[in-house]
Structures are given as structure tokens and as C-alpha cells.
HTML snippet that shows the backbone in 3Dmol.js (N, CA, C, O; Angstrom):
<script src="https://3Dmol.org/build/3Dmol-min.js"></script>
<div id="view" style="width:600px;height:400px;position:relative"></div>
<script>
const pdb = `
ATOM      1  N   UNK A   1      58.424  31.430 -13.397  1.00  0.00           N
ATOM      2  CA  UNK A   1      57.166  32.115 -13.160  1.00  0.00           C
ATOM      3  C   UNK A   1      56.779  32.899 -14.411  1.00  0.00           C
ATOM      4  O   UNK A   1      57.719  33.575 -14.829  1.00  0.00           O
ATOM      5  N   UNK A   2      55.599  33.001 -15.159  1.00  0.00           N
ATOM      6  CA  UNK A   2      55.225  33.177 -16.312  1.00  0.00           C
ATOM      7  C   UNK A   2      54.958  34.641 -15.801  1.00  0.00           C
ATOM      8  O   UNK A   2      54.348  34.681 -14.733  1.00  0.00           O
ATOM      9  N   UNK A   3      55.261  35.720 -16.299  1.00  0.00           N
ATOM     10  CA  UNK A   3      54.759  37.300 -16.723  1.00  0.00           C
ATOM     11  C   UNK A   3      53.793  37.491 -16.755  1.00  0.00           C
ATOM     12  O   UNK A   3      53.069  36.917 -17.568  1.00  0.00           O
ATOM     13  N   UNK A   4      53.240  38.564 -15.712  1.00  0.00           N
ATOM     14  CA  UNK A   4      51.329  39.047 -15.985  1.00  0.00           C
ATOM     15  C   UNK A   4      51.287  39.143 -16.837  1.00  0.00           C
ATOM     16  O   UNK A   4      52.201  39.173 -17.662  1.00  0.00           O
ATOM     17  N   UNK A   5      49.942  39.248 -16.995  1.00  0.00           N
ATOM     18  CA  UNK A   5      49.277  40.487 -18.276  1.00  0.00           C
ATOM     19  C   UNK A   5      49.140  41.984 -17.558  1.00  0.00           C
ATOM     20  O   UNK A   5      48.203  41.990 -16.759  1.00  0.00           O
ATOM     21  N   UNK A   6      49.732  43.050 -17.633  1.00  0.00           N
ATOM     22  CA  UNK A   6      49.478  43.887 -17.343  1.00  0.00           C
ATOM     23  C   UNK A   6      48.612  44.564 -18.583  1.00  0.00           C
ATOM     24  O   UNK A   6      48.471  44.358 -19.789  1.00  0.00           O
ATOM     25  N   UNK A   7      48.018  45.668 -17.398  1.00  0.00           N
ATOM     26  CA  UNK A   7      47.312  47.139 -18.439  1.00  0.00           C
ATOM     27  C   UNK A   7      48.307  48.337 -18.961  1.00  0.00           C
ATOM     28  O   UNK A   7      48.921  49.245 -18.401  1.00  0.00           O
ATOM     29  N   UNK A   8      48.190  47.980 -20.027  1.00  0.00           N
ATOM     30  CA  UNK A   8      48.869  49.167 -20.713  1.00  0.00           C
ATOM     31  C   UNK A   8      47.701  50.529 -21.226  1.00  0.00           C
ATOM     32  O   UNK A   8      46.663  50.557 -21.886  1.00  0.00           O
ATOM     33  N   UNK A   9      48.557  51.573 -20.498  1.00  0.00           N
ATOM     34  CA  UNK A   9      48.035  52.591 -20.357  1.00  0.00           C
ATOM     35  C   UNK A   9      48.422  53.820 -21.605  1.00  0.00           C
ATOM     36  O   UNK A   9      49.591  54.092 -21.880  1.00  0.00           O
ATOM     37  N   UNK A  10      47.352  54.419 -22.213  1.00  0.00           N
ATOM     38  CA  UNK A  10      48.292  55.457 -23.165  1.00  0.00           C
ATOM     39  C   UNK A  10      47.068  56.419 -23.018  1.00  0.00           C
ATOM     40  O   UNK A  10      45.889  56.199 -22.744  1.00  0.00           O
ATOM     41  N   UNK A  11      47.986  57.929 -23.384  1.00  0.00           N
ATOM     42  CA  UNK A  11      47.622  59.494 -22.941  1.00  0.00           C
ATOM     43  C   UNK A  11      48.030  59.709 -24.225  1.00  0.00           C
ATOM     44  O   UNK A  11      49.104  59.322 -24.688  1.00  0.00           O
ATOM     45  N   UNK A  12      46.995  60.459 -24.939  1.00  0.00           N
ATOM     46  CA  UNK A  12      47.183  61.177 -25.867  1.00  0.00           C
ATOM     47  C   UNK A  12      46.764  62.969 -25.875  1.00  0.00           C
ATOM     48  O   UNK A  12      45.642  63.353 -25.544  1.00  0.00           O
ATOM     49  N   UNK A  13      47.666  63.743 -26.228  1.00  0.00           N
ATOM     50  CA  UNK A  13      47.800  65.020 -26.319  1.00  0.00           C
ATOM     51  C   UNK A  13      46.661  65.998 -26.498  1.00  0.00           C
ATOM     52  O   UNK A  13      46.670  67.193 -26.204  1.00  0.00           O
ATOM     53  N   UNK A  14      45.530  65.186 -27.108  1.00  0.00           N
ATOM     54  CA  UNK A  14      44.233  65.897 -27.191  1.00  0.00           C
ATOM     55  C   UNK A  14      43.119  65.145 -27.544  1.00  0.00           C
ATOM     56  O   UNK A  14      43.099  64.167 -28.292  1.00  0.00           O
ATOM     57  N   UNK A  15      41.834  65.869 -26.725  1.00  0.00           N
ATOM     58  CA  UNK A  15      40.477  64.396 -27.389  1.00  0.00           C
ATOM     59  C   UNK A  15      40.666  64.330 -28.495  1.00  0.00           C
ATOM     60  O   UNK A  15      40.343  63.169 -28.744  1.00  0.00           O
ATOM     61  N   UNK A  16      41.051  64.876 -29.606  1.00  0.00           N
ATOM     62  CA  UNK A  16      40.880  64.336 -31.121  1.00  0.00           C
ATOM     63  C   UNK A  16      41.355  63.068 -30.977  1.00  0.00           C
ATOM     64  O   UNK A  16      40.753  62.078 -31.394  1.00  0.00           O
ATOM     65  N   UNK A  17      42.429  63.042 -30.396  1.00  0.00           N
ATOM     66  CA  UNK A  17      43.268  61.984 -31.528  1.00  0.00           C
ATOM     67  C   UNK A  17      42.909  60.829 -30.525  1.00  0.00           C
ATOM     68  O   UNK A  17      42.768  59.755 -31.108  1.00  0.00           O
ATOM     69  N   UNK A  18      42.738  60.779 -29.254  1.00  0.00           N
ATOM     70  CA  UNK A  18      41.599  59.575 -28.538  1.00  0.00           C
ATOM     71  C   UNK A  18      40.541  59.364 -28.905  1.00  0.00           C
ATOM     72  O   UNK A  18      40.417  58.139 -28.900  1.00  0.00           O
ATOM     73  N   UNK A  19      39.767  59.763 -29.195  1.00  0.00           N
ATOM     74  CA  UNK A  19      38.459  59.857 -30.230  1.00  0.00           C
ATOM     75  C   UNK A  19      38.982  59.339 -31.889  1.00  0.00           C
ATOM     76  O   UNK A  19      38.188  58.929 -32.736  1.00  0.00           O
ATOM     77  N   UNK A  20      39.966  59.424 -32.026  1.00  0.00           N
ATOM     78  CA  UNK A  20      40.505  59.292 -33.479  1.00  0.00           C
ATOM     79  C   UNK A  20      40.967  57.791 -33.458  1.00  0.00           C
ATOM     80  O   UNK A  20      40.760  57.021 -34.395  1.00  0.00           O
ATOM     81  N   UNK A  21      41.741  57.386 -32.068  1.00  0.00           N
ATOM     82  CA  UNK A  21      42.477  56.093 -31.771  1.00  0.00           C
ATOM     83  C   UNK A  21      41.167  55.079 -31.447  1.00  0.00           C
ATOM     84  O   UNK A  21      40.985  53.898 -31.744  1.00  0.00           O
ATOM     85  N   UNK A  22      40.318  56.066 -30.696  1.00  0.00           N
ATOM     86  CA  UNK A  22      39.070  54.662 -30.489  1.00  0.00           C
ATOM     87  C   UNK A  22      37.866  54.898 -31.697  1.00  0.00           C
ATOM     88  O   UNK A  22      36.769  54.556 -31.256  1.00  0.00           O
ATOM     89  N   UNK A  23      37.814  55.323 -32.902  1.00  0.00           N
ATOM     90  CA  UNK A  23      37.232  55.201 -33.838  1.00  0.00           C
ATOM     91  C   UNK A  23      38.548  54.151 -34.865  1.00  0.00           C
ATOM     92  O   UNK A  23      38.005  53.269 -35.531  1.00  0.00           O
ATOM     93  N   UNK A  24      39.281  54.181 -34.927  1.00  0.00           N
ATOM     94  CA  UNK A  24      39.841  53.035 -35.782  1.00  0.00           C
ATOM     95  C   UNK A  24      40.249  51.885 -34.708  1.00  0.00           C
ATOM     96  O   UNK A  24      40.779  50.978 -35.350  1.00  0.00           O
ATOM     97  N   UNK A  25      40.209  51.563 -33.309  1.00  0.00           N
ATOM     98  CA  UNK A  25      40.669  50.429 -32.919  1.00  0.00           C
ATOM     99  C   UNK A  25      39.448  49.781 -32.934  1.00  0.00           C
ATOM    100  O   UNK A  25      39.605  48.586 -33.182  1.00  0.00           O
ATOM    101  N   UNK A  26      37.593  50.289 -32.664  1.00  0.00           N
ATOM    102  CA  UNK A  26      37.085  50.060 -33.354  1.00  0.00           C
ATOM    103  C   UNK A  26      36.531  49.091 -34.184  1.00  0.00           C
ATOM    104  O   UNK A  26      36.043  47.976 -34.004  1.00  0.00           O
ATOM    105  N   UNK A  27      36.771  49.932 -35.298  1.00  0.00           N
ATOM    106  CA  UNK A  27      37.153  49.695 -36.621  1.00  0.00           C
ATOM    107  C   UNK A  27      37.738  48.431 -36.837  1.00  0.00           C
ATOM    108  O   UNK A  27      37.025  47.700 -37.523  1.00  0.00           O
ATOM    109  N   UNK A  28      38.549  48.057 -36.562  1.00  0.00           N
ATOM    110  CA  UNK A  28      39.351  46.853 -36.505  1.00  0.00           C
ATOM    111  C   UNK A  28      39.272  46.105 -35.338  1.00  0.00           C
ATOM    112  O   UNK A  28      40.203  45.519 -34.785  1.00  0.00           O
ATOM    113  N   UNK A  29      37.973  46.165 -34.952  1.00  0.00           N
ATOM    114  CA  UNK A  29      37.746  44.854 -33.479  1.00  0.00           C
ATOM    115  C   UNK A  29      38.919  44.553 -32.694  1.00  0.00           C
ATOM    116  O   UNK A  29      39.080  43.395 -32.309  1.00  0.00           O
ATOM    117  N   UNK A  30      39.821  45.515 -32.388  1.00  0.00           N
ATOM    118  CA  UNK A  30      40.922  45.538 -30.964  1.00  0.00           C
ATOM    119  C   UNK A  30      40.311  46.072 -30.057  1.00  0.00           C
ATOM    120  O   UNK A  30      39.602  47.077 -30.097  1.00  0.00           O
ATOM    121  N   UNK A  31      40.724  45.013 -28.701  1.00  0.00           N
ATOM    122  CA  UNK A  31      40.229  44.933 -27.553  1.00  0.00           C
ATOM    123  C   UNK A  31      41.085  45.688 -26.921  1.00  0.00           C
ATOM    124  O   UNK A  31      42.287  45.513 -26.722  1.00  0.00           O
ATOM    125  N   UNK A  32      39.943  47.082 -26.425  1.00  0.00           N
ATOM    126  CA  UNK A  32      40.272  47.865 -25.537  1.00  0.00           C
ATOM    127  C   UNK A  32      39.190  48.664 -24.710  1.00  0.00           C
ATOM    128  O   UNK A  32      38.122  48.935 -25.259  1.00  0.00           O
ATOM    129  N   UNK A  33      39.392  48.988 -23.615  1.00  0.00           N
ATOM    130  CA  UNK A  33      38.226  50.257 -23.135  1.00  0.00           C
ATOM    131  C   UNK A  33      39.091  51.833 -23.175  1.00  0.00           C
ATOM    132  O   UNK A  33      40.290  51.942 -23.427  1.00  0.00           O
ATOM    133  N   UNK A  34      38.375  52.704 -22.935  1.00  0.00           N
ATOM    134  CA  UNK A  34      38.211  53.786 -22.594  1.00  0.00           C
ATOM    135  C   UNK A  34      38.441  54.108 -20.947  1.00  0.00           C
ATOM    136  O   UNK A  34      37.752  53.702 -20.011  1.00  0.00           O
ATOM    137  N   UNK A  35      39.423  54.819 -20.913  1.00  0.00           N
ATOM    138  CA  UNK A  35      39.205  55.055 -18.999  1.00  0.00           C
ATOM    139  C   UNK A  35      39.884  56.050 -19.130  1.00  0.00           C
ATOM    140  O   UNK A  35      40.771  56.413 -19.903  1.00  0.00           O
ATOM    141  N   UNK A  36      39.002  56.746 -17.680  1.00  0.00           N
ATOM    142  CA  UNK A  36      39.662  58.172 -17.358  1.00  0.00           C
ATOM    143  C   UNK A  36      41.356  57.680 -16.780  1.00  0.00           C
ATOM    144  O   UNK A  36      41.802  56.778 -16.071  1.00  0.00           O
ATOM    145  N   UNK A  37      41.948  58.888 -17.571  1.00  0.00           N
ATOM    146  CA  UNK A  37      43.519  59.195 -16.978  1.00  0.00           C
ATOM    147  C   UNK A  37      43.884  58.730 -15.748  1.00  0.00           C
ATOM    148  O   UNK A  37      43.693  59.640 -14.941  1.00  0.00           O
ATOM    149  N   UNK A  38      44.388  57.596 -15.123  1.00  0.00           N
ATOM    150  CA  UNK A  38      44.629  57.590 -13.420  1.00  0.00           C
ATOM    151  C   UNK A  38      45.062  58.857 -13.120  1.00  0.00           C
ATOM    152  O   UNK A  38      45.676  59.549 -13.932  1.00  0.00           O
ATOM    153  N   UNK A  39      44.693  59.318 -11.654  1.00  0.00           N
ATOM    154  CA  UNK A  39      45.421  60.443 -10.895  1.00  0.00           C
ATOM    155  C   UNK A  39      46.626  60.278 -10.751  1.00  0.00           C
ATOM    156  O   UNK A  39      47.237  61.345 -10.821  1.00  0.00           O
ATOM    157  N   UNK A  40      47.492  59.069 -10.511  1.00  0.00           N
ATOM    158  CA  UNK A  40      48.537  58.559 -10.485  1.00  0.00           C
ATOM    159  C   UNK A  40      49.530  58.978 -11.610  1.00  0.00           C
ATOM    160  O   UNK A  40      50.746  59.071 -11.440  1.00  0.00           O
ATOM    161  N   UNK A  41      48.918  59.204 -12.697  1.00  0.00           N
ATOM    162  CA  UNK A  41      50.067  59.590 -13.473  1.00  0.00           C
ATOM    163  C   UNK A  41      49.726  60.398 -14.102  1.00  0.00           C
ATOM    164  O   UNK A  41      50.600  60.500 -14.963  1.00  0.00           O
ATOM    165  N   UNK A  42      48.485  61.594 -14.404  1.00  0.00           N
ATOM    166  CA  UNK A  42      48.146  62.688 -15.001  1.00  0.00           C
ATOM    167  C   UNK A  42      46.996  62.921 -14.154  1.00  0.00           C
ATOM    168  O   UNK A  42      45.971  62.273 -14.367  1.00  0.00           O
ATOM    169  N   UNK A  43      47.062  64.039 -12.922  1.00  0.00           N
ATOM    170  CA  UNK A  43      45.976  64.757 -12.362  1.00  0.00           C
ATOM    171  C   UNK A  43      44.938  65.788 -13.190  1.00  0.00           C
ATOM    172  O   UNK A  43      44.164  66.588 -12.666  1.00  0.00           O
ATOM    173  N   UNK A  44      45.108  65.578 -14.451  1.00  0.00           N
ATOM    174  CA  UNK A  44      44.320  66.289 -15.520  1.00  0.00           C
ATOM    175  C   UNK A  44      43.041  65.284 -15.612  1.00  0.00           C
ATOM    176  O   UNK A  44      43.055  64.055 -15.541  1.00  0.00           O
ATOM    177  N   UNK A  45      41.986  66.115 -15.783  1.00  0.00           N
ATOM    178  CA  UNK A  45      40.995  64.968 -16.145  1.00  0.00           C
ATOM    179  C   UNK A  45      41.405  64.714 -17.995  1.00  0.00           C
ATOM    180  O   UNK A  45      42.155  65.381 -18.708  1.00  0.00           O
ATOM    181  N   UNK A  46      40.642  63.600 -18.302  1.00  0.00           N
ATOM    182  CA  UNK A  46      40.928  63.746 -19.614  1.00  0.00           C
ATOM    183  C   UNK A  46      40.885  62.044 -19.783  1.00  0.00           C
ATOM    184  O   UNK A  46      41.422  61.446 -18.850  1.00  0.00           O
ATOM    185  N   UNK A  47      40.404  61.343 -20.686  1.00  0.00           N
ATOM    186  CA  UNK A  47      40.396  60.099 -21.098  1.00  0.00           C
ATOM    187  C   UNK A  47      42.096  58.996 -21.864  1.00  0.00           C
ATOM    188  O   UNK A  47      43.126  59.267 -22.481  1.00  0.00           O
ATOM    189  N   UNK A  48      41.707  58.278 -21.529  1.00  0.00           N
ATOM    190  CA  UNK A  48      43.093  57.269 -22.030  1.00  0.00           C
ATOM    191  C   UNK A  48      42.749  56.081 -22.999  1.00  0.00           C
ATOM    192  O   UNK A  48      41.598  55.658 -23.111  1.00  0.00           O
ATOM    193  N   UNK A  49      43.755  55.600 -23.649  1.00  0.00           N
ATOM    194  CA  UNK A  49      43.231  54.239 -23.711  1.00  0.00           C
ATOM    195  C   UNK A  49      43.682  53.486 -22.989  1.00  0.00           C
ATOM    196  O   UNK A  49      44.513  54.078 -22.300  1.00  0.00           O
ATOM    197  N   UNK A  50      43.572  51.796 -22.561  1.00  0.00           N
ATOM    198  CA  UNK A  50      43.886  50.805 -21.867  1.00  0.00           C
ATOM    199  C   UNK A  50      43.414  49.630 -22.706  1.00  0.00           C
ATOM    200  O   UNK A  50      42.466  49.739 -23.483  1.00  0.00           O
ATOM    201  N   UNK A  51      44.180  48.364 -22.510  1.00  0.00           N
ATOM    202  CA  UNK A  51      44.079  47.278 -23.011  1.00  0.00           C
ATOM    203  C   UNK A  51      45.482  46.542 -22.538  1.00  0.00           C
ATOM    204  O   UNK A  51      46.567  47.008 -22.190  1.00  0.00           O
ATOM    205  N   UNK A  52      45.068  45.405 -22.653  1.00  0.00           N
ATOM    206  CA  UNK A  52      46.118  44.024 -22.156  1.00  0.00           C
ATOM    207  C   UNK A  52      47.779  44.412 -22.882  1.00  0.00           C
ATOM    208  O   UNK A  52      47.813  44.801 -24.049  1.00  0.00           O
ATOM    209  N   UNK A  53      48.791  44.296 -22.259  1.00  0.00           N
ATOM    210  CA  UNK A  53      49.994  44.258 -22.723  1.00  0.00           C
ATOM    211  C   UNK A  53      50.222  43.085 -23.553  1.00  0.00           C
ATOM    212  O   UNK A  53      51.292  43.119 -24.160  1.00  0.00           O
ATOM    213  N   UNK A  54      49.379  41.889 -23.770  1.00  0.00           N
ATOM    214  CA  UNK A  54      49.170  40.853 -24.462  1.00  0.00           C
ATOM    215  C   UNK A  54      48.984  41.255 -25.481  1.00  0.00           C
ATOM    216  O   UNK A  54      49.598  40.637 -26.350  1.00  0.00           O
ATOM    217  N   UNK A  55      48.249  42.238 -25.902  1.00  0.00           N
ATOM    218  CA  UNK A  55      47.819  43.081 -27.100  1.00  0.00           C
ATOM    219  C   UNK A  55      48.167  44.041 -27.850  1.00  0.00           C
ATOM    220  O   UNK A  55      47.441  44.511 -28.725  1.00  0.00           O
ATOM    221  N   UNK A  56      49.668  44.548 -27.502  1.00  0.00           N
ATOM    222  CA  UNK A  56      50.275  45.786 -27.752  1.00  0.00           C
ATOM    223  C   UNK A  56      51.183  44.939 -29.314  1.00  0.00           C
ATOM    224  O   UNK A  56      51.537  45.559 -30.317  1.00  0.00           O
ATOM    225  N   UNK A  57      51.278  44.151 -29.190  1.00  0.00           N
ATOM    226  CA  UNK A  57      51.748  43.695 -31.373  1.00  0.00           C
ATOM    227  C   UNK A  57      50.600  43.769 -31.906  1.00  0.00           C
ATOM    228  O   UNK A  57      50.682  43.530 -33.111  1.00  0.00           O
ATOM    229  N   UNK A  58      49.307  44.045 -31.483  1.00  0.00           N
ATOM    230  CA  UNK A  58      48.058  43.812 -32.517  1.00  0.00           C
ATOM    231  C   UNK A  58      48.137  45.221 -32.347  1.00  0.00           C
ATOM    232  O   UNK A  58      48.813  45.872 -33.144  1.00  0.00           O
ATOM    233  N   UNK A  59      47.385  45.916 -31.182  1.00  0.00           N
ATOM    234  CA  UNK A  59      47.306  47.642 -31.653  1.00  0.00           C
ATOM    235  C   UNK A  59      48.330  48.659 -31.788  1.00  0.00           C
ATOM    236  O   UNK A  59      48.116  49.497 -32.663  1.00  0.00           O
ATOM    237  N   UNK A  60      49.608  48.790 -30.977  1.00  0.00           N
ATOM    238  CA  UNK A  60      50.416  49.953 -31.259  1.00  0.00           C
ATOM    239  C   UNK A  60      50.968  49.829 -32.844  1.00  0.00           C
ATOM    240  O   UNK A  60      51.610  50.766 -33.319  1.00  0.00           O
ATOM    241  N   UNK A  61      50.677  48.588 -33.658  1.00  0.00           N
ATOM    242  CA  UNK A  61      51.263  48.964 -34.887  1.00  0.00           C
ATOM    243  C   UNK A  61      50.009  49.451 -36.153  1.00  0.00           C
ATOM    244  O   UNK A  61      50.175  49.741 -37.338  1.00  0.00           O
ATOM    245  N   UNK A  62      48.502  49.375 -35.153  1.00  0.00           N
ATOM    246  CA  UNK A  62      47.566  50.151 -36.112  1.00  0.00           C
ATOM    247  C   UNK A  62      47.808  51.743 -35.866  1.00  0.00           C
ATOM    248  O   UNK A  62      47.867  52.576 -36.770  1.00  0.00           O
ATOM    249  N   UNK A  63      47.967  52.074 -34.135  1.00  0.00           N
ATOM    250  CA  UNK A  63      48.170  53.552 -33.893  1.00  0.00           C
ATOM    251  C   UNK A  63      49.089  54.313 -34.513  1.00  0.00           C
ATOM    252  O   UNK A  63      48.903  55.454 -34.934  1.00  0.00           O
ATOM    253  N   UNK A  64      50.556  53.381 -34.597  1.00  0.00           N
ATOM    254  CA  UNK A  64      51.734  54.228 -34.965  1.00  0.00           C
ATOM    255  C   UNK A  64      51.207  54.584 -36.627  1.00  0.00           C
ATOM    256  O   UNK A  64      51.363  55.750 -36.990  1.00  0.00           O
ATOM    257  N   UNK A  65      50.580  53.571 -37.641  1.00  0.00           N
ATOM    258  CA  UNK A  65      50.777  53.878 -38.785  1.00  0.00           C
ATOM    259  C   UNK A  65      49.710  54.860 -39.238  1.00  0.00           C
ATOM    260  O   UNK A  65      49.849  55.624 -40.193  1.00  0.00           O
ATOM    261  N   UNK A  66      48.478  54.760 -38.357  1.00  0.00           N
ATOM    262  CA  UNK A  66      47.564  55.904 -37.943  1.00  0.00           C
ATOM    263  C   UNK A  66      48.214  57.125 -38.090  1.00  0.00           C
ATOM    264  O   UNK A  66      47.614  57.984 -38.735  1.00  0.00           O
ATOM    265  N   UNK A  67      49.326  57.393 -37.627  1.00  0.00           N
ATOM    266  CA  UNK A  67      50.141  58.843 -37.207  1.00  0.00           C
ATOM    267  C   UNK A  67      48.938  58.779 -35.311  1.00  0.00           C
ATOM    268  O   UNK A  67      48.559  59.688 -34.573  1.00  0.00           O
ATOM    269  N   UNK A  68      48.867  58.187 -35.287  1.00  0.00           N
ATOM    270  CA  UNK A  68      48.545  58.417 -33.472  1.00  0.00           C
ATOM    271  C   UNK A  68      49.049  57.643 -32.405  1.00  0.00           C
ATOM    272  O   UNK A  68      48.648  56.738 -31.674  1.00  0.00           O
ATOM    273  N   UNK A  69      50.241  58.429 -32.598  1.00  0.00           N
ATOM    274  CA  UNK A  69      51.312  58.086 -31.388  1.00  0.00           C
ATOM    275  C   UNK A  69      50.950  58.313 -30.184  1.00  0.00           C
ATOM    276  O   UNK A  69      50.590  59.474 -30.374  1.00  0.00           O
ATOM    277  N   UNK A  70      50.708  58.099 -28.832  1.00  0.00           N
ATOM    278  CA  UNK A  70      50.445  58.366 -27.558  1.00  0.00           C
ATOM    279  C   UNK A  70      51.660  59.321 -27.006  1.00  0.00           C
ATOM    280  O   UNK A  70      52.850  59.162 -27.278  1.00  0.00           O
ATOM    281  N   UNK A  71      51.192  60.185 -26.305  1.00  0.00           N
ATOM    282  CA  UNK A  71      52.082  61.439 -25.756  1.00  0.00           C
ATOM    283  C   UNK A  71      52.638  60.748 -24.515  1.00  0.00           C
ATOM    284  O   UNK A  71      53.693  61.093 -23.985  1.00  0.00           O
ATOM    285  N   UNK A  72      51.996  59.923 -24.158  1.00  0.00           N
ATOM    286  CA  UNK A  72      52.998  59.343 -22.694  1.00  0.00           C
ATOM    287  C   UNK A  72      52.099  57.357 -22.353  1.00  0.00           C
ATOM    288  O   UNK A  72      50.915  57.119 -22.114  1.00  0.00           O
ATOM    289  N   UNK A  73      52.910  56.671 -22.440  1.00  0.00           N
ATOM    290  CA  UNK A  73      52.705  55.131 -21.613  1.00  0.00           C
ATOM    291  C   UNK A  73      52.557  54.759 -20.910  1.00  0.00           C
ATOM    292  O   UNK A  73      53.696  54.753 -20.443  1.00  0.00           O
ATOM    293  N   UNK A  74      51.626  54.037 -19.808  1.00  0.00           N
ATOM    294  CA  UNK A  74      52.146  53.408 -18.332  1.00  0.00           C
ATOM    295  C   UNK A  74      51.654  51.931 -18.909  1.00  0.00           C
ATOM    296  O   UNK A  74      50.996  51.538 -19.872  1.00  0.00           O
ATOM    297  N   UNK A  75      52.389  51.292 -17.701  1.00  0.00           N
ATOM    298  CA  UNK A  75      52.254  50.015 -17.453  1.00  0.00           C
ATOM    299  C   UNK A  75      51.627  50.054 -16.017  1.00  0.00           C
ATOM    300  O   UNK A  75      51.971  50.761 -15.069  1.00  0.00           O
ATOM    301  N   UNK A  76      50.449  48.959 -16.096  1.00  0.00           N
ATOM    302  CA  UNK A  76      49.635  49.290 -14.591  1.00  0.00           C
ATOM    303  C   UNK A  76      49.574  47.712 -14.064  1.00  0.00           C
ATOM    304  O   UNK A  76      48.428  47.295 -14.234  1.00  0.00           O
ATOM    305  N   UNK A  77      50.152  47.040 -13.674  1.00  0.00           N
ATOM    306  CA  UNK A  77      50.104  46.180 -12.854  1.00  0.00           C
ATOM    307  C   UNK A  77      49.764  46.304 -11.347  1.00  0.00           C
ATOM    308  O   UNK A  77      50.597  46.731 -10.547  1.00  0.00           O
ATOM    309  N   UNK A  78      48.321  45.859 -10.922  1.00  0.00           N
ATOM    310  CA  UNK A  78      47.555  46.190  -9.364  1.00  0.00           C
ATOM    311  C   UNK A  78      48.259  47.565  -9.308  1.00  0.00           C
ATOM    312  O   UNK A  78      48.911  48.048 -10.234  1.00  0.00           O
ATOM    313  N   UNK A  79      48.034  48.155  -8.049  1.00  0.00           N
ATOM    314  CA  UNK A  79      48.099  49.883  -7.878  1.00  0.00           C
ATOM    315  C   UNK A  79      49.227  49.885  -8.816  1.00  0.00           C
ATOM    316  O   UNK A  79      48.862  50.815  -9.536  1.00  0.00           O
ATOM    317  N   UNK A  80      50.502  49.436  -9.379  1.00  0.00           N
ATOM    318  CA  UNK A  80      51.322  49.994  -9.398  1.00  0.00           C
ATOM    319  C   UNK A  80      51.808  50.666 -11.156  1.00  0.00           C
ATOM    320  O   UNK A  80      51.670  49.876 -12.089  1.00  0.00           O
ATOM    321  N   UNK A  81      52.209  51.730 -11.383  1.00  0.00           N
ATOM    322  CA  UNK A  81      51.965  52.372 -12.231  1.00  0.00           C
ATOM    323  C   UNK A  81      53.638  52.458 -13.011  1.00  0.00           C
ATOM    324  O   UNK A  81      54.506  52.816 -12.214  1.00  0.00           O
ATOM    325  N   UNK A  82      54.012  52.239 -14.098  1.00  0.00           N
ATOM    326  CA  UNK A  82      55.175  52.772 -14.492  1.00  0.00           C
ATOM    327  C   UNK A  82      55.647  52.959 -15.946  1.00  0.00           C
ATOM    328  O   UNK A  82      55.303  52.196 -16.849  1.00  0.00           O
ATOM    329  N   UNK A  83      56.458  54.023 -16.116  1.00  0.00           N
ATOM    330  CA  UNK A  83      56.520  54.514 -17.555  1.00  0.00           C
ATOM    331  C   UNK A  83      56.923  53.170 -18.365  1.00  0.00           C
ATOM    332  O   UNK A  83      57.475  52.131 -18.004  1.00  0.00           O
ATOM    333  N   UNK A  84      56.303  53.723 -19.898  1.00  0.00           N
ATOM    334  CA  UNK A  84      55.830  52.246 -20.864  1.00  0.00           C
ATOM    335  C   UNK A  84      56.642  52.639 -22.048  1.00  0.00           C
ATOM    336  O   UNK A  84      56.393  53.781 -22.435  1.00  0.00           O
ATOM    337  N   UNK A  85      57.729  51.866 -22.859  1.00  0.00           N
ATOM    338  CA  UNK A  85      58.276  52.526 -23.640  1.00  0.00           C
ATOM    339  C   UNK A  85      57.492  51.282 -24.612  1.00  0.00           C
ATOM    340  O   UNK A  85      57.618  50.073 -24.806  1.00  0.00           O
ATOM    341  N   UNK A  86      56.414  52.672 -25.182  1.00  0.00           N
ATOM    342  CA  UNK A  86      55.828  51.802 -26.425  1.00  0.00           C
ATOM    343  C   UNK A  86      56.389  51.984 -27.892  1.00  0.00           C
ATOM    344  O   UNK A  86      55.581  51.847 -28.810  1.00  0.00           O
ATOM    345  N   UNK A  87      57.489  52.232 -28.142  1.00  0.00           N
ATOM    346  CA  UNK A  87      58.461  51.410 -29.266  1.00  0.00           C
ATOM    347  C   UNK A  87      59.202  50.599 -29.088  1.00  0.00           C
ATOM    348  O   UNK A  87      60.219  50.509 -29.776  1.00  0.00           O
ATOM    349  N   UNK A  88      58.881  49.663 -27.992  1.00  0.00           N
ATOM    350  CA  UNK A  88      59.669  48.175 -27.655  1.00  0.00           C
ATOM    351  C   UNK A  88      58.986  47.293 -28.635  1.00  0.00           C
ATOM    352  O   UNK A  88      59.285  46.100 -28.706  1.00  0.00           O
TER     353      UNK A  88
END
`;
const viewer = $3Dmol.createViewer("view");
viewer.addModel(pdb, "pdb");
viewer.setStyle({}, {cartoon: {color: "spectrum"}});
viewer.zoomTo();
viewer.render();
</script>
């Protein structure tokens, strides 16, 4: 049985640096949206990024060299939500 595509979910520590992550992903035509924080894993309002786990060798190696590391990961497959260790 072949592996979803899940949504990979990332929280960053302050609007700058989400505002900072979606001005250079951008920049470099990586496919992603903008979505508010699920309640599920930060009852803070506050924006995230999201995009395909298909896609995490194209963008987490523009973010990391960015210096914009994400403060916390999920993996969102249908409701279900779980921590994302994005230096895999």
C-alpha cells in the first residue's frame, strides 16, 4: 500500500518570521498556503504554514538555510494530527 500525501504543518514563533517564510517560499514558486494554526495543536490564534509532505526536500531545505526554522511540526493526515520531526 503506497503512503499518503499528508499535510505538513509548521508554527513559527512569531508573524515575522511566517511573513518572512511566505515571502521567500514565494519567491521561489514552492507550493504552499497559509492557514490558521489548527485548534488541535495550538489554541492560539496565529497563522501556519502547510503544504504536501511530498514537498518537504524542496522547502524545509530553503527554510532551514533561511535561518527560519519552525518552532513546532505536525503531520495532518484527515482529522488526525501528529508531531513532525522536520530534520528527518
Amino acid at each position: 500500500m503506497a503512503e499518503l500525501d499528508a499535510d505538513i504543518i509548521l508554527v513559527f514563533s512569531s508573524n515575522t518570521k511566517i511573513l518572512n517564510a511566505e515571502d521567500l517560499l514565494e519567491d521561489k514558486n514552492l507550493p504552499f498556503t497559509l492557514v490558521p494554526v489548527p485548534k488541535e495543536v495550538n489554541p492560539n490564534c496565529g497563522l501556519a504554514l502547510c503544504f504536501m509532505e511530498s514537498q518537504k526536500d524542496r522547502i524545509m531545505p530553503v527554510l532551514i538555510a533561511a535561518d527560519l526554522v519552525p518552532s513546532a511540526a505536525y503531520r495532518r493526515l484527515g482529522p488526525e494530527f501528529s508531531s513532525w520531526d522536520f530534520w528527518r
